[in-house]
Phi, psi and omega in degrees: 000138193259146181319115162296150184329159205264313178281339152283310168327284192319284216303028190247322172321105170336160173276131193304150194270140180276100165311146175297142191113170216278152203251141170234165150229135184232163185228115195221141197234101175255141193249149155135221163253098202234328160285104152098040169221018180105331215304321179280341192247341170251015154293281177356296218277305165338307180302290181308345181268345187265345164081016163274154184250133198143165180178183171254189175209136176290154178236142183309343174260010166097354182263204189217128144244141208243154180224181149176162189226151146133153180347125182301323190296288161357307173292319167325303172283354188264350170280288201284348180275337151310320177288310194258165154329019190292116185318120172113345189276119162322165158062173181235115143329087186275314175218157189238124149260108226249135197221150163248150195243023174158000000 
């Protein structure tokens, strides 16, 4: 019988587990070289592994607005982790401005 498909595999794959605690949501608008290097596809990925919902989107002005929901701490880290040097994270970061929406 032949190997199901790679992509039925993932889609198959359980949902992140959602943490307990209180829910935020934020909004940060990244400056720098952020477009067309991964930068929105390792934000994504990054929300689903912090068990948050949310990601980014280019903006006409060359930045990423980044959004995301789901336990504040959680929200927290995805702010510092935007902020810092984190391996593996495309692009470059020039500035992160961060609004908290709840």
């Amino acid at each position: 019988m032949p190997a199901p498909c790679a992509s039925r595999a993932r889609a198959r794959r359980a949902p992140p587990r959602r943490r307990a605690g209180p829910v935020a949501e934020v909004r940060a608008v990244v400056s720098g070289v952020v477009q067309g290097v991964g930068f929105r596809w390792w934000t994504a990925r990054r929300c689903e592994q912090l068990g948050l919902s949310g990601g980014g989107e280019n903006q006409v002005d060359g930045t990423v607005l980044v959004r995301a929901s789901g336990d504040a701490a959680a929200c927290e880290q995805l702010l510092a982790d935007l902020r810092d040097g984190t391996a593996g994270r495309p692009g470059v970061v020039e500035d992160v401005v961060s609004q908290p929406l709840g």
